[in-house]
N, C-alpha and C positions, 0 to 999 in steps of 0.2 A: 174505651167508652169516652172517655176524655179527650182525645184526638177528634174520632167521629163531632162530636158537640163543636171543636174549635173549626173542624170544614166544614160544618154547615153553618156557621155564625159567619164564617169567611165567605161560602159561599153565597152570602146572601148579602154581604158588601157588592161584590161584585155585579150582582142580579142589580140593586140600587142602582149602581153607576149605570149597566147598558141600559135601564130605563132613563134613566137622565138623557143620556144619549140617544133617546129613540134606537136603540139596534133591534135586528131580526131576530128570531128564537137563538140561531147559532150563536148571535152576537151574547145574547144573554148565559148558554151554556160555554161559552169559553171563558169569559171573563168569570164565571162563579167557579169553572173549575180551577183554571191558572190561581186562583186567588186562596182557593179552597186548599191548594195541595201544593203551592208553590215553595211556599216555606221547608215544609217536610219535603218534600224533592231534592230541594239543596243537600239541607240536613243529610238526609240519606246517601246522597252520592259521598258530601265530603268523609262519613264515615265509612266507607266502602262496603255499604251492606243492599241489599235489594230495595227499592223504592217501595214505601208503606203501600200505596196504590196502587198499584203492579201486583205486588205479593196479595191485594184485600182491593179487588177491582169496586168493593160496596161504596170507597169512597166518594171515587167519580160518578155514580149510580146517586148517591146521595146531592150530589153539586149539580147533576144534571136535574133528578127531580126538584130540586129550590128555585134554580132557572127556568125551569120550567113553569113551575107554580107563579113565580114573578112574574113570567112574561103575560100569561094568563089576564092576571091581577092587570096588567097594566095595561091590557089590550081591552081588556072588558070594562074596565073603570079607568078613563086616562087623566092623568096627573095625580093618581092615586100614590104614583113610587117617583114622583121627582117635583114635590111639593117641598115647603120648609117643611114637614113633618116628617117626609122622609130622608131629609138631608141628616135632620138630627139622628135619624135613626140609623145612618149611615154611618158616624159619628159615634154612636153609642156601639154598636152591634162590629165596630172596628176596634171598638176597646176591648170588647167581651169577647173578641177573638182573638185579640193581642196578650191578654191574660192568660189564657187558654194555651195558647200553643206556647206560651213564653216556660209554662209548667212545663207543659211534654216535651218542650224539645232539652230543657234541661236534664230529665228524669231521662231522656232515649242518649243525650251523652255521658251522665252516668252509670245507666247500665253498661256503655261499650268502653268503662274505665277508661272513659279521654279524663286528664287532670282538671281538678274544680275550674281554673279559669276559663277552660275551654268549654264547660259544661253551660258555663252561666251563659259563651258566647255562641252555644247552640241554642240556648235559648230565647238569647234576643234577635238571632237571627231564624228562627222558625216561625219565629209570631210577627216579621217584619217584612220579610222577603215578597211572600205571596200579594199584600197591599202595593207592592212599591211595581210588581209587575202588574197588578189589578190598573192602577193609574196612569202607568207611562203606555200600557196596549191603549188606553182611553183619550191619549193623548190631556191627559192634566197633570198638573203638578205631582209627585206623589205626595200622601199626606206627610210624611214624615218631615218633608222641607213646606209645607203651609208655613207656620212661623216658627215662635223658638217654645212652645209647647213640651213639656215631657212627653216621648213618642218614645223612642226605642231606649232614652231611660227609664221609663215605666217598664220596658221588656226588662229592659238590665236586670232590674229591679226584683221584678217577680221569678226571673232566674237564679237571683242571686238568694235571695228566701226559699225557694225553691233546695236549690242544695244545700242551704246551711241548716236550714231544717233538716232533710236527711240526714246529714255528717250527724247532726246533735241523736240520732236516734229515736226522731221522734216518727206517729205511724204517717202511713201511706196517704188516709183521706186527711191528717192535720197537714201534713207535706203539702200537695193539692191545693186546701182552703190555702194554708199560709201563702202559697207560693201566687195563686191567682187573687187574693185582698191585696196582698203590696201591688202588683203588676194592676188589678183594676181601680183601686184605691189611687196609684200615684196619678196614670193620666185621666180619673174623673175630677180629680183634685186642679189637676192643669185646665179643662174641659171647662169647670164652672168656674175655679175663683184664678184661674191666670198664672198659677204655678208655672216660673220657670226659673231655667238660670239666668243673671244679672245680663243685658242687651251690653253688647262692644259699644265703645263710645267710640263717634266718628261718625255713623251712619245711619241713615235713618232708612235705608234700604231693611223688607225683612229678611230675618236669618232664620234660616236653617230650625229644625225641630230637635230640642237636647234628646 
């Protein structure tokens, strides 16, 4: 249920950007699915188990209907999905999926008893991958390098809650909240008040997203 919820929040990053982009329906259902299921893809290969979506085709079925409904939306009311109101929503609803899969993909390397540190780096690689191919098919920056924002230490983060909460014993849905409050808490904290780590002195060029 939890995974479901993080590909449609992803997939609806995705949907955002081909509206920006004016793309075609197709353009809309590839970018919401690459985005939707990109992460888990990875994740899955490197554990050498069956691809979530492959094994539970509902996801792509789910990423297809969100692109679809965007495209809808954007065809019948235009500048409805590449306004500043959707930019921010792009922005939020990137967080809420980065929270999201940052959970599951740490609980899905726990269950395959990879060792904590690699559990936390399934986790911030699940909730990170699917955006960074959402932006580079789009030809934009990915978000992760926009500036030096908590991005994939916000994943870290909610992975790393994530499993220390399970180690400590505590249940399933505190695991969950705890583990998606640090991961959505740290980059809405970055988002409004400019949370990051200290800028390298020398350069006034931007860096990189911690």
């Amino acid at each position: 249920m939890l995974e479901a919820a993080g590909v449609v929040v992803f997939a609806l990053t995705g949907a955002l950007v081909a509206a920006r982009k004016r793309m075609d329906p197709f353009g809309f259902i590839l970018l919401a699915i690459v985005t939707g299921v990109g992460g888990g893809t990875l994740r899955d290969l490197l554990l050498d188990r069956r691809v979530f979506w492959i094994e539970a085709p509902s996801d792509v079925m789910l990423c297809t209907a969100v692109a679809l409904g965007a495209w809808v939306i954007a065809y019948f009311k235009p500048g409805t999905l590449d306004g500043w109101g959707a930019k921010r929503l792009l922005i939020w609803a990137d967080a809420a999926g980065l929270a999201l899969f940052a959970v599951v993909g740490a609980q899905k390397g726990l269950a395959a008893g990879v060792p904590i540190p690699s559990a936390i780096a399934f986790g911030a690689m699940t909730a990170t991958f699917g955006g960074i191919i959402r932006d580079l098919l789009a030809g934009d920056r990915p978000m992760v390098l926009w500036s030096r924002d908590f991005y994939v230490t916000a994943a870290a983060a909610g992975a790393g809650a994530t499993v220390g909460l399970a180690q400590m014993g505590f249940s399933p849905i505190l695991v969950m909240l705890g583990g998606v409050a640090a991961g959505f808490g740290l980059r809405a904290g970055s988002i409004l008040f400019g949370w990051s780590f200290p800028k390298l002195p020398g350069d006034d060029a931007p860096t990189p997203s911690a």
